[in-house]
C-alpha positions, -999 to 999 in steps of 0.1 A, spaced: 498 32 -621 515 18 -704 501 -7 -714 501 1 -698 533 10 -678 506 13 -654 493 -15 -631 522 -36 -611 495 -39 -583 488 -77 -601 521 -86 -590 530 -116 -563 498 -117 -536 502 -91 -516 513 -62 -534 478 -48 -549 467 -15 -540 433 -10 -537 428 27 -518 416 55 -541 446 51 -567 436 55 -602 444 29 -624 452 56 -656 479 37 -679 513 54 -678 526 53 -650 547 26 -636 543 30 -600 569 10 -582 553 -22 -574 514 -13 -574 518 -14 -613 517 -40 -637 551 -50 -657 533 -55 -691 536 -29 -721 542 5 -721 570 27 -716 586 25 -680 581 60 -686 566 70 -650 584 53 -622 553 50 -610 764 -73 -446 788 -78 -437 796 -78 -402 833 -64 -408 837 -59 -372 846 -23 -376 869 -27 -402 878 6 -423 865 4 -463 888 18 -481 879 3 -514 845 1 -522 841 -34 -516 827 -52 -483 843 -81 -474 446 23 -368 421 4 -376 408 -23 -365 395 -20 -326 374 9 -312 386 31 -287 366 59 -265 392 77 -248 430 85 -246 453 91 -273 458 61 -300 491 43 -305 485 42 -340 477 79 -345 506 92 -367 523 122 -345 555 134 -361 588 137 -343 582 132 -308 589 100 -298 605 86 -267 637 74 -272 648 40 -261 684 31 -252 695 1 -271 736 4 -278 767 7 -264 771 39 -252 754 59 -223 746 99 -225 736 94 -262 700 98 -265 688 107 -297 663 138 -297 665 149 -336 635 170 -349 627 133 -366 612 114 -342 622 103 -309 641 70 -317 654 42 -300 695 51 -300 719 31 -305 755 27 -297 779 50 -314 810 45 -306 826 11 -317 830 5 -358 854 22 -378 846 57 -401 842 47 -441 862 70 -457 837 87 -487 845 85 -523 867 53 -529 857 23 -548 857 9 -585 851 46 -604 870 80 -597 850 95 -566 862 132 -578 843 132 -615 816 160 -610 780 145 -603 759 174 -616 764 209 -642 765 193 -677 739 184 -695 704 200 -678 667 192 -685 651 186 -722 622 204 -707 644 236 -708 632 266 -681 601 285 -692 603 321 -680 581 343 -659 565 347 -628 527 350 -619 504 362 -595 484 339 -571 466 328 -538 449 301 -517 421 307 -491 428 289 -456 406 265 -445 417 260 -406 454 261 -392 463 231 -382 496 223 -375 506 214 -408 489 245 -423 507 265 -396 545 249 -410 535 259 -444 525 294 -438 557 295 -416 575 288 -441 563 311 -470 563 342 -445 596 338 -431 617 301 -439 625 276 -418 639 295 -386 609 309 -378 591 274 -383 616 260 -365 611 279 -334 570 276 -339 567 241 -345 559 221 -310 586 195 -307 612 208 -331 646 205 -321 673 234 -318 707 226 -333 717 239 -294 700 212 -279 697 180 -297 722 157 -288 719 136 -324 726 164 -341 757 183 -323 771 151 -330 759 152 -368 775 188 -368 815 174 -350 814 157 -383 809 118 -369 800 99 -400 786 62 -409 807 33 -405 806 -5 -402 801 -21 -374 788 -55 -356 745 -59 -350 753 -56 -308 773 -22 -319 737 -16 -336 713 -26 -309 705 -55 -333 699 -93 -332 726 -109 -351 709 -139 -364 675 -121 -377 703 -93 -395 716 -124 -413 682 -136 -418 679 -102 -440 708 -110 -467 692 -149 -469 658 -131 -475 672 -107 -502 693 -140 -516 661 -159 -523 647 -140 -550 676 -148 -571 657 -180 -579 626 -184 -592 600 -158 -576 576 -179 -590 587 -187 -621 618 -163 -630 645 -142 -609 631 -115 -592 662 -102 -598 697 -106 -613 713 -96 -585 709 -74 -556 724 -52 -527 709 -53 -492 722 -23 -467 709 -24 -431 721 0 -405 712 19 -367 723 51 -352 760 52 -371 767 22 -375 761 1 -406 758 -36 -393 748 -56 -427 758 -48 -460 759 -80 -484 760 -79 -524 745 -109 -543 736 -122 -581 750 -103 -607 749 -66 -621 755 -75 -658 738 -110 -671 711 -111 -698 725 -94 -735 691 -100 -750 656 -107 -744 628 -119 -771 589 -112 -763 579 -134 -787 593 -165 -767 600 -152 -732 635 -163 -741 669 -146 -731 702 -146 -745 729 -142 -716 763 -126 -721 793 -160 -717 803 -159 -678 836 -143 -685 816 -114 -695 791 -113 -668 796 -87 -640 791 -98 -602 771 -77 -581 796 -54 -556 784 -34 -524 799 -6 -547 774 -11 -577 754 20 -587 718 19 -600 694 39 -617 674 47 -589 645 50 -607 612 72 -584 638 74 -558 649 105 -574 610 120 -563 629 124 -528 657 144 -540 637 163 -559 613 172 -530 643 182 -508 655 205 -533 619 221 -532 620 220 -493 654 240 -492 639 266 -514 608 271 -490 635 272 -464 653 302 -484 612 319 -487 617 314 -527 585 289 -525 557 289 -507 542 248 -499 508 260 -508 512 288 -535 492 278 -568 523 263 -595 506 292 -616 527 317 -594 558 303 -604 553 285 -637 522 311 -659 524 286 -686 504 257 -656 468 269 -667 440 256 -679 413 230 -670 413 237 -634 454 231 -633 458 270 -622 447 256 -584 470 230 -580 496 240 -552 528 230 -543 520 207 -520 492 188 -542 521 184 -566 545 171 -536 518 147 -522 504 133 -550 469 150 -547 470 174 -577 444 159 -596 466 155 -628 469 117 -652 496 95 -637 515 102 -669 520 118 -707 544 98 -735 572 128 -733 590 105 -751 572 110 -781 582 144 -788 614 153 -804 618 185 -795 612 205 -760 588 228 -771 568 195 -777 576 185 -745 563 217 -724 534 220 -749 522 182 -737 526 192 -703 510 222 -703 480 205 -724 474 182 -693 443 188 -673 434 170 -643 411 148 -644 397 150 -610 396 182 -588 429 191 -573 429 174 -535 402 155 -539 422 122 -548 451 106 -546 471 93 -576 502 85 -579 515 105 -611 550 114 -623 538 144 -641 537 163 -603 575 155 -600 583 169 -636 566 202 -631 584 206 -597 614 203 -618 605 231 -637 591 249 -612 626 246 -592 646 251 -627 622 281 -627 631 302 -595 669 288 -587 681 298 -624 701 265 -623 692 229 -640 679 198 -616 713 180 -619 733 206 -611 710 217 -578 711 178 -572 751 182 -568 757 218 -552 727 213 -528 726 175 -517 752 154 -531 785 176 -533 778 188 -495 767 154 -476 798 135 -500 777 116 -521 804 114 -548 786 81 -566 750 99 -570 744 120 -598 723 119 -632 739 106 -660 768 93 -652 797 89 -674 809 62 -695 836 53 -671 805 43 -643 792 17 -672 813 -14 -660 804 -9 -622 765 0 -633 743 -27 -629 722 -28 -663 683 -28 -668 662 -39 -695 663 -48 -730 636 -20 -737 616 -30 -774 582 -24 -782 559 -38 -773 565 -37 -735 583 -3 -738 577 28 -757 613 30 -774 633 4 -787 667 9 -771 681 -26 -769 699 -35 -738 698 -2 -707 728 -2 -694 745 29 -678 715 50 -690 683 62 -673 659 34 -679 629 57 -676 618 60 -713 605 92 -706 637 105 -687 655 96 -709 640 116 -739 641 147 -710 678 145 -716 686 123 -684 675 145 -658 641 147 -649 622 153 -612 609 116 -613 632 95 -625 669 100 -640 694 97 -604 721 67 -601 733 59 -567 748 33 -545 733 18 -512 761 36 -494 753 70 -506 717 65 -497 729 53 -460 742 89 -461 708 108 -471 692 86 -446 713 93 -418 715 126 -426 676 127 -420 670 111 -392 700 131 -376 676 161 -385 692 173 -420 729 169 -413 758 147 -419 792 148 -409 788 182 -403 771 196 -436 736 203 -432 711 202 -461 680 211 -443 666 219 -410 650 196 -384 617 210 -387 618 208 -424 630 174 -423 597 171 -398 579 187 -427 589 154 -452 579 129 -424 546 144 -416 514 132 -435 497 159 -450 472 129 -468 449 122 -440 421 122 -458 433 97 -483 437 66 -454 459 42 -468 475 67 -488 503 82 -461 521 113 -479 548 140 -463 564 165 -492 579 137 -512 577 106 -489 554 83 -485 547 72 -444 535 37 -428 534 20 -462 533 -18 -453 530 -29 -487 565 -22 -492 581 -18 -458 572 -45 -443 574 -50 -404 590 -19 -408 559 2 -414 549 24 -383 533 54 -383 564 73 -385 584 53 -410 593 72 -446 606 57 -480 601 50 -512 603 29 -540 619 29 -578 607 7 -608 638 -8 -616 638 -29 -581 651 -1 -555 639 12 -524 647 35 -492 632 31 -462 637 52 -428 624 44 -388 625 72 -370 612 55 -342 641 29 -339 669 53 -358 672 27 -383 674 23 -418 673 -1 -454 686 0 -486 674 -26 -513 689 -23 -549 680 -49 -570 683 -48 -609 644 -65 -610 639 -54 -648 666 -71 -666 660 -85 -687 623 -76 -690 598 -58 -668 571 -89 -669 595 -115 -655 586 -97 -618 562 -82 -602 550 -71 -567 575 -60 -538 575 -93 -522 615 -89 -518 606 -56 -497 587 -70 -477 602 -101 -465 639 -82 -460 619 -57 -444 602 -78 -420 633 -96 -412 650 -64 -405 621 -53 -384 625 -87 -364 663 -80 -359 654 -48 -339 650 -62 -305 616 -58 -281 634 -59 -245 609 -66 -215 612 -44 -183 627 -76 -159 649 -84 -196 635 -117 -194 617 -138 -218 574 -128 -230 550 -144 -250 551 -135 -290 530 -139 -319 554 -142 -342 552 -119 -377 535 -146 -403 507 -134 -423 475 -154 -420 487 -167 -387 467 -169 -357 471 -186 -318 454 -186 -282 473 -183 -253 447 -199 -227 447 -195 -189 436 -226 -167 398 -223 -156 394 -196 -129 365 -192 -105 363 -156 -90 345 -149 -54 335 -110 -62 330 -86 -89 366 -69 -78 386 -97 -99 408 -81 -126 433 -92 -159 463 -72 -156 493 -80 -174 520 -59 -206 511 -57 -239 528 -46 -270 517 -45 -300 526 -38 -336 500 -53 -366 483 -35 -397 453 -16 -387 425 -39 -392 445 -68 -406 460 -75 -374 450 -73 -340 450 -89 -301 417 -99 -285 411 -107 -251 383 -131 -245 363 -147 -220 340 -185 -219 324 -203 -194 328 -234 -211 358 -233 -234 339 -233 -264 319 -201 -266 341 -175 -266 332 -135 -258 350 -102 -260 364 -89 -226 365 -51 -225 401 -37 -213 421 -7 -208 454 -1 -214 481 30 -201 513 35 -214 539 26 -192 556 60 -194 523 74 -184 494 90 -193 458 86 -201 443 53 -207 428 43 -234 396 22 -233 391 -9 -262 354 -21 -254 353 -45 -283 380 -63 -262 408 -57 -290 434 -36 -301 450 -32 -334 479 -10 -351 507 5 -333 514 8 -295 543 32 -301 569 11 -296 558 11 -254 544 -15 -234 509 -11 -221 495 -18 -186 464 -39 -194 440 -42 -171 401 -59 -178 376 -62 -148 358 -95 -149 323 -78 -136 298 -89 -113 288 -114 -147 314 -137 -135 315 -135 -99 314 -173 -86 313 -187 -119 343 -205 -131 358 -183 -161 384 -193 -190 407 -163 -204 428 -164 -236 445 -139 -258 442 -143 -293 460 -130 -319 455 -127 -357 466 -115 -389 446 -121 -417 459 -98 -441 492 -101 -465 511 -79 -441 523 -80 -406 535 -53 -383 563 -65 -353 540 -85 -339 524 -89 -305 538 -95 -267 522 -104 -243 543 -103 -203 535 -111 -166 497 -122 -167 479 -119 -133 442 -126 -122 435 -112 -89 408 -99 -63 413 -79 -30 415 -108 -11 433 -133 -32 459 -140 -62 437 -162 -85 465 -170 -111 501 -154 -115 524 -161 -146 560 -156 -123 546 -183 -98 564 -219 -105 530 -235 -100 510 -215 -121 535 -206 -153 530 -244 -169 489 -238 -169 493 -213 -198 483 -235 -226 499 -217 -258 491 -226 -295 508 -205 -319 526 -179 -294 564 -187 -283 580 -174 -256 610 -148 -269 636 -130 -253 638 -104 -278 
């Protein structure tokens, strides 16, 4: 979070984290670190109309609320599911999340393992970790301290694995009875198709590969990136997938100057849909799968001390860190250790083993690579076989993610994009020019594989491990883990870390990268060299963006400001479809924006006179909110209390502070705000207001079918001719979608 490969956060405007992350040089979290010194060390389309590939080329903050249950309370896996696509009978009820499905049917299967390299070389077995496998088991134990429902999936799963779990857990789904996943299981798999095919917006999905084209130009002053891959798909169907820039450009870089030698343009290599990357902290998820499919198998329990499984973790308060603590980030332990520094592996396990934490295990949250290596260990440990070659038997080989392994061979070079020119004093070894090598200096003295860092990959192949998840662990039939374990990664076990959203590996509702995407039930994450994952349950959709954002150098970018403006965009291209399918009023999704939406001066006879009209809302808790205010003048402006009830049901929720902020669940609301006996016979203006004043934006804000009424009289109504031009709107727009 060294020099410091720690501290991204002072990237573009709007990347700095400022929750209870420690600072500690080190580690280079994705994006919330700064580029500058240090080894990188701790990672801190094309609308083919269903064409077949055959080649590998394409052508809650905020407002108060007394009663009900919030729309921005995080509840894993149970949404409703909205019908968006194609096809009727489909609706998707994984273990995931209730999403929105989408059509299914139209678009043509990719067939797996073409493209530029041999698909059949073997992704995992050789090599294994330069930590090596210490031996022996120990004893050890946790005291409870309440069941809650994620306390209850974890002992689940250390007494008996994931079938008894999966028949506890309230809202898990049976492989009998989830639609999604009998479907998963008859072996359907991901292929192109158009946005409608989707359920998606056509011109906003373009507006995603314009976004991700952008930051090929100055972002402010140099190239985000040298080129870049932008995935976008929902339900099966992969609607965008565009490759830009190129894979191969710089040859050399000098520090001293800020000046860059590039390779002649016969030599360059353009960027392909195909291109595999280092991956970078993406390789954290895979790693926490494979620790999730041993709990599965009752070989680890989520919140056994590491001491039980690894004797050697000891010493300075370490022998209390659990499982999970390592999983969620909360163990306690320095964001990172120079591995690289040590020639040998006893070297290597004596560093580790030296580390204390330096606060008390779950008491904060930091982001630290050091949790992901001793998993490694700990799952080297127990399953008798090295991380790469669980990586291929347990993941890759069964869900046909031929192009994702650790290190690759010499063949993948010249369809690998390359990374940085790696000297001193910005990196910890001088390497020259990273190309078809881990980047991570201290992965790469582990011998290539390491829990934190090490895994290449293609956007395609991460489609896969997406889909597979949100289809409840399966994928054209394979499964790699059970729904409720897959509920297990989405569920935030960090709740008393706010800002700092965590399942076993994931990280939830992080806007800072995500975007519009964010929602309380959205999972990715990001890697240092410029890649990222993220998943929506909630609308069965999904992102890939690869971008090669350290070559040359580290320093020429910082921030995730590419993230978040293709992830907004692709937020924007889901659509928000009102109950008559006609047109409502919007806020738009621009940070810092605001606008009124004003109704003509009103004069109510009694105290009976009530607001009603649909709501929905998506902003960041406390950045972002809707109020709903009342004047007597047009100048002086007051809260209006309201309530609002889904309109599936349920109990309403009261807002007395006249605004609401977060996440509606994806629902419209029935507002409704009584005008009181205060304005009875006084003439009354209403307005909705809308803000965002932080760097982030959710999906915005609707606003449908506002009404004013008594018993004895319609005061104002939106749908009448006479009334609808009397709306005076300043930064709202009326949207179909």
């Amino acid at each position: 979070m060294a020099a410091d490969t720690g501290a991204e956060a002072m990237a573009e405007a709007g990347t700095e984290r400022t929750s209870r992350r420690s600072g500690t040089a080190g580690v280079e979290r994705p994006d919330r670190t700064s580029g500058a010194g240090g080894p990188s060390g701790m990672e801190g389309t094309d609308d083919t109309g269903g064409m077949e590939r055959t080649d590998g080329r394409s052508g809650t903050g905020g407002a108060e609320r007394t009663g009900g249950t919030a729309g921005t309370e995080r509840t894993s896996g149970t949404g409703g599911a909205e019908r968006t696509g194609d096809t009727a009978g489909t609706e998707r009820t994984s273990g995931t999340g209730g999403a929105e499905r989408t059509g299914d049917t139209a678009g043509t299967e990719r067939t797996s393992g073409t493209g530029r390299m041999a698909g059949g070389e073997r992704t995992g077995g050789t090599g294994g970790s330069g930590l090596g496998q210490p031996h022996g088991l120990g004893g050890g134990g946790e005291s409870g301290r309440g069941l809650t429902r994620r306390r209850l999936g974890a002992r689940l799963l250390a007494l008996g694995g994931v079938l008894v779990l999966h028949a506890a857990l309230p809202g898990a789904a049976g492989a009998s009875g989830n639609p999604a996943e009998r479907r998963a299981l008859q072996g359907l798999r991901l292929r192109y198709g158009s946005a409608r095919q989707a359920g998606l917006l056509e011109s906003h999905l373009e507006g995603v590969a314009d976004e991700a084209r952008r930051f090929l130009g100055p972002s402010p002053e140099h190239p985000y990136y040298a080129g870049a891959v932008v995935l976008a798909g929902r339900g099966r169907t992969i609607a965008l997938h565009r490759a830009m820039g190129e894979a191969v450009r710089y040859a050399d870089y000098d520090g001293r100057t800020d000046r860059v030698r590039e390779f002649p343009a016969a030599e360059r290599i353009a960027m392909a849909e195909d291109t595999v990357f280092d991956l970078a902290s993406l390789t954290k998820l895979f790693t926490s799968i494979l620790a999730v499919q041993q709990m599965e198998r009752g070989q680890l329990e989520l919140e056994a001390p590491v001491r039980r499984y690894l004797p050697e973790f000891t010493g300075g308060g370490k022998e209390v860190i659990t499982v999970r603590q390592l999983l969620t980030h909360t163990s306690g332990l320095r964001s990172w250790a120079p591995f690289y520094k040590e020639s040998t592996r006893e070297g290597r396990l004596r560093l580790l083993w030296s580390v204390r934490p330096q606060e008390t295990p779950g008491t904060v949250y930091r982001y630290s690579d050091l949790n992901l290596i001793t998993l490694q260990l700990l799952l080297e440990q127990i399953t008798g076989r090295t991380l790469d070659v669980l990586l291929h038997d347990e993941i890759t080989a069964p869900l046909g993610m031929q192009r994702t392994r650790y290190n690759p061979p010499l063949s993948w070079r010249r369809v690998t994009a390359a990374t940085e020119v790696q000297r001193p004093p910005w990196s910890g070894l001088d390497r020259g020019l990273v190309w078809g090598e881990v980047h991570d200096e201290n992965a790469y003295a582990l011998g290539g594989v390491a829990g934190h860092a090490g895994v290449f990959g293609t956007a395609w192949d991460l489609a896969v491990l997406a889909r597979a998840l949100l289809d409840g662990g399966v994928y054209a039939g394979r499964r790699i883990l059970r729904p409720a374990s897959v509920e297990l990664l989405f569920t935030d076990y960090n709740t008393a870390f706010p800002g700092d959203d965590h399942g076993l590996g994931f990280e939830l509702y992080q806007h800072w990268y995500m975007g519009a995407m964010a929602t309380p039930h959205s999972a990715g994450h990001t890697g240092f060299t410029g890649t990222s994952l993220v998943l929506d349950p909630s609308t069965d959709s999904f992102l890939v963006l690869l971008g090669n954002s350290v070559h040359p150098v580290r320093t020429w970018r910082a921030g995730s400001a590419p993230r978040v403006a293709v992830g907004n965009r692709f937020a924007r291209a889901v659509p928000v479809r009102t109950r008559h399918g006609g047109a409502a009023w919007f806020s738009g999704i621009q940070p810092g924006a605001s606008g009124t939406l004003t109704l003509p001066p009103l004069t109510p006879a009694t105290a009976a006179a009530r607001l009603r009209c649909a709501v929905w809302w998506d902003t960041v808790p406390g950045e972002g909110a809707l109020h709903l205010e009342a004047s007597a003048d047009g100048e002086h402006w007051e809260p209006l209390p309201f309530s609002t009830v889904r309109s599936t049901g349920g109990a309403p929720e009261q807002w007395p502070r006249g605004s609401v902020s977060g996440w509606s669940g994806r629902t419209w609301h029935r507002l409704e705000a009584p005008l009181t006996a205060a304005w009875s016979g006084r003439e009354v203006r209403l307005r909705f207001r809308h803000t965002a004043t932080g760097r982030y934006v959710g999906r915005g804000i609707y606003v449908d079918i506002v009404c004013v009424s008594e018993p004895a009289r319609l005061l104002f109504a939106e749908d009448r001719p006479a009334d609808a031009p009397r709306l005076e709107a300043i930064g709202w727009n009326r949207s179909t979608d």
